[in-house]
MIDO-539351 format. One record per residue: residue in one letter; x, y, z negated of N, C-alpha, C in turn. Coordinates in steps of 0.001 Angstrom, whole numbers, padded with zeros to 6 digits. Each point is the difference from the previous one (the first is absolute). Layout:
<recs>
A:X:Y:Z:X:Y:Z:X:Y:Z
...
</recs>
This chain:
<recs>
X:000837:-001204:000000:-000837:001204:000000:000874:001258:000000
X:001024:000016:-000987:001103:000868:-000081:000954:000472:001598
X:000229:-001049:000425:000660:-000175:001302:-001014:000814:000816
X:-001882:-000417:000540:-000730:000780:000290:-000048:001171:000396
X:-000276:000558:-001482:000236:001306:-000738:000919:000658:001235
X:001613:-000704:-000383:000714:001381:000170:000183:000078:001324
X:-001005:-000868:000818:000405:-000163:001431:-001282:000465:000672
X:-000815:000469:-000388:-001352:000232:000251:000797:002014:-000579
X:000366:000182:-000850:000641:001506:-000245:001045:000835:001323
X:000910:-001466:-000238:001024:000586:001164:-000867:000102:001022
X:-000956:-000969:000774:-000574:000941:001115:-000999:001200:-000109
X:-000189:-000027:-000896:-000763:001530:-000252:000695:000813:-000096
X:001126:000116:-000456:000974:001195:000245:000740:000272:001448
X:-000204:-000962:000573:000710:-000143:001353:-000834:000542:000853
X:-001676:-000349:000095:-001152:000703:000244:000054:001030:-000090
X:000098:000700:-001188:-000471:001030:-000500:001770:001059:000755
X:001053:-000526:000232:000950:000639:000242:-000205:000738:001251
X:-000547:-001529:001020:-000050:000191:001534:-000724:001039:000279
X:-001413:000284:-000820:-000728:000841:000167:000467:001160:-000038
X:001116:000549:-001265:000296:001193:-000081:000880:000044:001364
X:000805:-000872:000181:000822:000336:001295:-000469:000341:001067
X:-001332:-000897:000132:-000723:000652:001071:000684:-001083:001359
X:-001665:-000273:001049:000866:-000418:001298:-000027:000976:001222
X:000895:-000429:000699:000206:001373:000638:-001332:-000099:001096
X:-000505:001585:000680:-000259:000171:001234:-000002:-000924:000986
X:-000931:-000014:000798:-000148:-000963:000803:000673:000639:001448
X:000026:001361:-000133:000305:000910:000950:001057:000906:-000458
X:000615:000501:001447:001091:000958:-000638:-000540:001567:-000254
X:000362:000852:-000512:-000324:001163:-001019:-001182:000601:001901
X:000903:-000021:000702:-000528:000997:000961:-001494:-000422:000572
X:000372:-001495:000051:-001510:-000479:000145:-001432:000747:-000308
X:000492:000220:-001024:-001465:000356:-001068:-000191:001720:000394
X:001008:000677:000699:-000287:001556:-000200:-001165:000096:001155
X:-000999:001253:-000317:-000747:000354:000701:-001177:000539:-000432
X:-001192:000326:001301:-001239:000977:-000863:-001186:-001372:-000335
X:-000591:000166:-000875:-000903:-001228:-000273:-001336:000686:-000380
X:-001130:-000075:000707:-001207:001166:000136:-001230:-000924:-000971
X:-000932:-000008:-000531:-001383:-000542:-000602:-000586:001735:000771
X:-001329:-000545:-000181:-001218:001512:000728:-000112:000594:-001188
X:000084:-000538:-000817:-000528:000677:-001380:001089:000457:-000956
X:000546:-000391:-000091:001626:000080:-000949:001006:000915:000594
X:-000175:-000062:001040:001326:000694:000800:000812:-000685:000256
X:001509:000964:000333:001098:-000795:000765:001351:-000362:-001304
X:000265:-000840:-000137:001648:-000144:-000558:000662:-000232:001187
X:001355:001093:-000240:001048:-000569:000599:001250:-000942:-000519
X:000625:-000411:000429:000772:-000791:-000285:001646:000268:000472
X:000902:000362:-001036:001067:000277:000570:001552:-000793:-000537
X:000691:000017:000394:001576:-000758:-000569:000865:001245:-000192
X:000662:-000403:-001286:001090:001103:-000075:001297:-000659:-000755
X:000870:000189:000639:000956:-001094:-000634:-000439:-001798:-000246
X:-000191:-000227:-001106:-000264:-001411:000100:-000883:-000276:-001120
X:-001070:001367:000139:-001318:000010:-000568:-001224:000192:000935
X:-001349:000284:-000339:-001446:-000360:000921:-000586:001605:-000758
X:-000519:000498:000497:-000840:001033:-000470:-001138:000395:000826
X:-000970:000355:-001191:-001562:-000029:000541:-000306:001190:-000116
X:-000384:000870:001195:-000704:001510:-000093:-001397:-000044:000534
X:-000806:000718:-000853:-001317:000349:000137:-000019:002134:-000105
X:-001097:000301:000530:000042:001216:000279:000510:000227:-001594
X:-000605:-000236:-001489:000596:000719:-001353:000736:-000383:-000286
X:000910:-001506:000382:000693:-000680:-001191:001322:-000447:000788
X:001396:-000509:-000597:000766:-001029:000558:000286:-000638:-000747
X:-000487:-001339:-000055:001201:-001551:-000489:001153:-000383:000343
X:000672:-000361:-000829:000823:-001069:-000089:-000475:-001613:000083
X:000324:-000567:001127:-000675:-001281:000317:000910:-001064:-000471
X:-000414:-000658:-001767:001228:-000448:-000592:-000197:-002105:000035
X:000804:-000593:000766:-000084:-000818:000543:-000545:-000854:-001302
X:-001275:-000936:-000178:-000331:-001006:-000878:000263:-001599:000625
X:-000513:-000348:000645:000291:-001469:000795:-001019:000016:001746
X:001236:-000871:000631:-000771:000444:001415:000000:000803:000316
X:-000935:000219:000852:-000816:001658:000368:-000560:000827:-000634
X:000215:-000465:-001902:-000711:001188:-000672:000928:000693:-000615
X:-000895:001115:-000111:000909:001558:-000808:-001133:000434:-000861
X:000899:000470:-001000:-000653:000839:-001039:000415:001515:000350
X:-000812:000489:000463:-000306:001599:000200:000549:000516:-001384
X:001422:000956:-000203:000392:000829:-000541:-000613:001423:000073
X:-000268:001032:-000794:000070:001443:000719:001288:000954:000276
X:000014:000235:000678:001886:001294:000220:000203:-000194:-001343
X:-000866:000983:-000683:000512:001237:-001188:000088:-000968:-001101
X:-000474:-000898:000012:000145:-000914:-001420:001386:-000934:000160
X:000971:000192:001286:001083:-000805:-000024:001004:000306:-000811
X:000425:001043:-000983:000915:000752:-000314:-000349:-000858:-001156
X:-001030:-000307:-000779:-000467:-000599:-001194:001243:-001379:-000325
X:000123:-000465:-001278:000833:-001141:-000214:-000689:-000835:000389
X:-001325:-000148:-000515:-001217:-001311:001076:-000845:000502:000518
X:-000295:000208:001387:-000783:000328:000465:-001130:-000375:000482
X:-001009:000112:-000334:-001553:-000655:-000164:-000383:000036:001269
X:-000543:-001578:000678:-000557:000571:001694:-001543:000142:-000418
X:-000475:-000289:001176:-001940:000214:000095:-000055:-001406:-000186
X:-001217:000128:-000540:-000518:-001428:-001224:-000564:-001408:001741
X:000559:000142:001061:-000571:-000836:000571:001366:-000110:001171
X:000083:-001115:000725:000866:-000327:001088:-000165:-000019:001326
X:000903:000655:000866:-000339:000458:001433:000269:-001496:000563
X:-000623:-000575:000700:000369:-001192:001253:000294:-000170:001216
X:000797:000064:000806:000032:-000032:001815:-000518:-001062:000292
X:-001075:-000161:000817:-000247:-001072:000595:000752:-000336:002079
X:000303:-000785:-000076:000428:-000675:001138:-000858:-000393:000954
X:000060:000161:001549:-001222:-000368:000595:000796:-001491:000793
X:-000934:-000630:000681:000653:-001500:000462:000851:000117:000963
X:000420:001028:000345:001459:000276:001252:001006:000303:-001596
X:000130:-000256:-001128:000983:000529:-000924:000188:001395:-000087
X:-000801:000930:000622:000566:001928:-000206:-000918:000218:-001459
X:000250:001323:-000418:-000670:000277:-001518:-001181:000497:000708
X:-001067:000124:-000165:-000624:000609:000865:-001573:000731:-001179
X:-000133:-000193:-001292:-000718:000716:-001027:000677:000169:-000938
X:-000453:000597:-000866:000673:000309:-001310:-001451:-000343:-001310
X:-000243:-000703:-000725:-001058:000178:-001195:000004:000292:-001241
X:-001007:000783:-000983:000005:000432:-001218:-000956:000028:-000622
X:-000356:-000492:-001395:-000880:-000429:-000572:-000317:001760:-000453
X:-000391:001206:000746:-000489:000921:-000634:-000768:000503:-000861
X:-001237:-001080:-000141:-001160:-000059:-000464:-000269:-001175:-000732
X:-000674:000116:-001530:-000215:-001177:-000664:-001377:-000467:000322
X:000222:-001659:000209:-001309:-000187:000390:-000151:000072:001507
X:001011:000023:000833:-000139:000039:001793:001240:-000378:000152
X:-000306:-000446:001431:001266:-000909:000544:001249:000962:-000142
X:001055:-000432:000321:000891:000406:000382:-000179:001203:001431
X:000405:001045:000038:-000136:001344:001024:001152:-000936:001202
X:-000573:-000057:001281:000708:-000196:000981:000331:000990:000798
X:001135:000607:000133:000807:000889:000711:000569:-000419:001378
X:-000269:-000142:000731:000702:-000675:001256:000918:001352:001019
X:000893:-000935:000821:000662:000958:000330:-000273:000643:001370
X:000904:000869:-000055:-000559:001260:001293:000469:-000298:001427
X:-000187:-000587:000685:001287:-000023:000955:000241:001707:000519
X:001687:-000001:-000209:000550:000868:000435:000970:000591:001262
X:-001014:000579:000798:000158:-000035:001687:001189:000439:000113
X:001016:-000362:000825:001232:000351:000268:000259:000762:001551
X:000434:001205:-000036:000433:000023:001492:000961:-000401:000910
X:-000354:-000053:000788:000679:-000931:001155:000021:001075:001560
X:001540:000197:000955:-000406:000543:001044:-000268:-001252:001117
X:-001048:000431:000613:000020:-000749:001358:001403:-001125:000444
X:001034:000813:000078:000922:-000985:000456:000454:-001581:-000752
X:-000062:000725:-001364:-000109:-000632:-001039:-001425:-001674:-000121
X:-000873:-000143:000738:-001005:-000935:000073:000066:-000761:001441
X:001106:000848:000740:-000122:-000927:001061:001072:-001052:000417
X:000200:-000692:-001482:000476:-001153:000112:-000810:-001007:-000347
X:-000874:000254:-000391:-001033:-000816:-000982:-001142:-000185:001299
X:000113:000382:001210:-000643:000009:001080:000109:-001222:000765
X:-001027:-000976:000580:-000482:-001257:000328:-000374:-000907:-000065
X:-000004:-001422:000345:-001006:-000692:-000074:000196:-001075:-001036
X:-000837:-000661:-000987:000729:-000901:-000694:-000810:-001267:-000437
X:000636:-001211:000595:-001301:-000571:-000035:-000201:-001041:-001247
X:-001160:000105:000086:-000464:-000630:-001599:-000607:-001656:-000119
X:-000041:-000133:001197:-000475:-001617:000781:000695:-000031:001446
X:-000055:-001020:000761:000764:-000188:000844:-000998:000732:001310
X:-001432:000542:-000255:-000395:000416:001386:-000872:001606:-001359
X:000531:000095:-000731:-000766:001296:-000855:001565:001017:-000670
X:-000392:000905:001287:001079:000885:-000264:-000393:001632:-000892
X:000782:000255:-000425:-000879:001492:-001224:001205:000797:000394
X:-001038:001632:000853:001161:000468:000410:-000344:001568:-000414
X:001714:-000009:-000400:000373:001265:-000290:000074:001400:000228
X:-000415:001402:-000369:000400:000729:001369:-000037:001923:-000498
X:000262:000867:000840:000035:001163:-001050:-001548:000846:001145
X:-000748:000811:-000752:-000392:000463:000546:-000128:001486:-000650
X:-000358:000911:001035:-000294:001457:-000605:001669:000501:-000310
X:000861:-000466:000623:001652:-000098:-000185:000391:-000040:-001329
X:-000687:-000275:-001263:000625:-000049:-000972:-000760:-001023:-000930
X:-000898:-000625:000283:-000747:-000808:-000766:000424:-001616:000241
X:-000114:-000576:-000086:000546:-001620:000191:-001389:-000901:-000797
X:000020:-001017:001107:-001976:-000423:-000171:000579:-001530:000110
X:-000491:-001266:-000687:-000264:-001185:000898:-001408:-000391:-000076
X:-000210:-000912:000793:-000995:-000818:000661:-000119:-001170:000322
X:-000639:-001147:-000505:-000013:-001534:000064:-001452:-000128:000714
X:-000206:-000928:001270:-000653:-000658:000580:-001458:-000169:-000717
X:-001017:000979:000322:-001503:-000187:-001014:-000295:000883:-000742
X:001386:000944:-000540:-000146:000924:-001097:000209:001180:000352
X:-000780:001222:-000161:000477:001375:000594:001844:000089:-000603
X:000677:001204:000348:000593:000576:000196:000301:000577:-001928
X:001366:-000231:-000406:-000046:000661:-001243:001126:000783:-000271
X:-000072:001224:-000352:000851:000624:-000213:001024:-000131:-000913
X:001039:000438:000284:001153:-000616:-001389:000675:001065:-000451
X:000076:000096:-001461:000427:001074:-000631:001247:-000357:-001178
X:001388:000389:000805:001332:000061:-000349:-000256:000097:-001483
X:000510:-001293:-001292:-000115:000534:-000996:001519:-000485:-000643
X:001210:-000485:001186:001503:-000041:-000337:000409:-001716:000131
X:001406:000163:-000024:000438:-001024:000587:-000297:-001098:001105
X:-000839:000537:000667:-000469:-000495:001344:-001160:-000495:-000218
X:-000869:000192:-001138:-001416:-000098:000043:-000892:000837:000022
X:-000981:-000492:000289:-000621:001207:000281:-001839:-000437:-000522
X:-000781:000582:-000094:-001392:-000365:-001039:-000988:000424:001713
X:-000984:-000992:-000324:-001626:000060:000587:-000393:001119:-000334
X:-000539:001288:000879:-000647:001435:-000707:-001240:-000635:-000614
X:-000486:-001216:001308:-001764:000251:-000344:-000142:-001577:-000802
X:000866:-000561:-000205:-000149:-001351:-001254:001211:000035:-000918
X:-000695:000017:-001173:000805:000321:-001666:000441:-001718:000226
X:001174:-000080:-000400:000591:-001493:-000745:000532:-000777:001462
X:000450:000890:001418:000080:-000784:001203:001704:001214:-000251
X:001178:-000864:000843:000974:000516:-000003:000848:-000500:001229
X:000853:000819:000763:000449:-001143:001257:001563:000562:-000155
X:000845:-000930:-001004:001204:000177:000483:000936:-000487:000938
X:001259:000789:000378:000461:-000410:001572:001613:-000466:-000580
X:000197:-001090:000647:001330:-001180:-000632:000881:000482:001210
X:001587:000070:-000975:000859:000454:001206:001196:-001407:-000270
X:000744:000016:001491:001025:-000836:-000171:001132:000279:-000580
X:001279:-000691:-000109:001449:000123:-000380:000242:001453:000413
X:-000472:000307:001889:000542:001651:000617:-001075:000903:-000104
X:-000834:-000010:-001394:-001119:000787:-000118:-000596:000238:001006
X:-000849:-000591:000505:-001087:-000330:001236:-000798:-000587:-000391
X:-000843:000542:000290:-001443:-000371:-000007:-000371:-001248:000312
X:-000283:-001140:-001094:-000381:-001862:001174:-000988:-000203:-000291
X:-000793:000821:-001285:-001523:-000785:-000043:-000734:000738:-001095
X:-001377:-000031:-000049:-000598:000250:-001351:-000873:-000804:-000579
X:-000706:000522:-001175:-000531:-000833:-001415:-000857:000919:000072
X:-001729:-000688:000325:-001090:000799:-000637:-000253:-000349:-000807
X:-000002:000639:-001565:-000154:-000145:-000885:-001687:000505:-000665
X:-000647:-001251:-000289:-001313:000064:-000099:-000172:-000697:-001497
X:-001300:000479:-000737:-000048:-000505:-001133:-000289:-001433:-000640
X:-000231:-000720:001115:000023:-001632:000503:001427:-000531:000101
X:000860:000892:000364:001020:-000833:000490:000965:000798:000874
X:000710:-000083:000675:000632:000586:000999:000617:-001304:001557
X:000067:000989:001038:-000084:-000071:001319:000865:000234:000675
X:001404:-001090:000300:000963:000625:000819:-000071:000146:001639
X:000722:000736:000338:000053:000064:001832:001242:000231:000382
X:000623:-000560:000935:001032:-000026:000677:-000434:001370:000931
X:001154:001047:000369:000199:000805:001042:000256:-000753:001104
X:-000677:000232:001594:-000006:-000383:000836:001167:000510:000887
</recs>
């Protein structure tokens, strides 16, 4: 029973250690920065500074102080100078969408209601014309169903798959780019060894869709 005892202790302290240590992020710091909108709540942004996370709302800024995973305990600025500094009595969460990007943020704001879902903004990037016309042609997604690429209005860049109108694509970095007129659709473009363009990934909330460049 004695033996038990002290072996049933040691893992509770070992438990109880891991926890304080905390496991890390599932993502790296930059992952997580960005604007995250609810209709009702407003916007948090999300920013990195050094090899901390900070949360701005139009009155306030946090300190986003790492607990386990993807959660943080919301610090305020002005209370960091303190020897312990007290966060807000509840924990921020990133949620992950099924392509792996962070893509909400949640907070138990309210007692007695779910958790507040914040989701994020996509943030349009500019791009010149010359700049999209590599990402220009045909790519096929079956052996007789080709989805093709193309710029129109000289600065816009659209694709189009066999059945489905025409969708516009809106540059949101590193060679992806977001659906204007469907939330949760994404089409990134895969380059080779000599950065060239060989294929893309429609990324849909089912699953995703590769195509070879023709």
């Amino acid at each position: 029973r004695k033996k038990e005892k002290t072996k049933g202790k040691k893992k509770e302290e070992e438990t109880k250690e891991e926890e304080e240590k905390g496991v890390p992020t599932a993502h790296a710091l930059g992952d997580f920065a960005g604007s995250f909108n609810h209709p009702g709540y407003g916007t948090i942004k999300v920013t990195t500074r050094n090899d901390s996370l900070f949360a701005h709302t139009p009155q306030f800024e946090f300190w986003l102080k790492h607990k386990n995973f993807d959660y943080f305990t919301p610090i305020p600025i002005e209370s960091l100078g303190e020897e312990d500094p007290e966060g807000l009595p509840f924990i921020m969460g990133f949620e992950t969408d099924v392509n792996g990007r962070v893509s909400a943020v949640t907070m138990p704001l309210e007692a007695g209601l779910d958790p507040i879902n914040f989701k994020r903004k996509v943030e349009k990037q500019q791009m010149e014309a010359s700049d999209l016309e590599k990402y220009v042609g045909q790519y096929a997604l079956a052996p007789t169903v080709l989805a093709k690429v193309y710029i129109k209005d000289e600065k816009i860049l659209y694709v189009e798959v066999p059945g489905q109108p025409e969708y516009e694509l809106v540059p949101i970095g590193n060679d992806a780019f977001s659906l204007k007129a469907l939330n949760g659709y994404s089409v990134e473009f895969n380059k080779n060894d000599a950065g060239e363009i060989e294929g893309l990934q429609l990324v849909q909330p089912n699953g995703t869709v590769k195509a070879k460049k023709q």
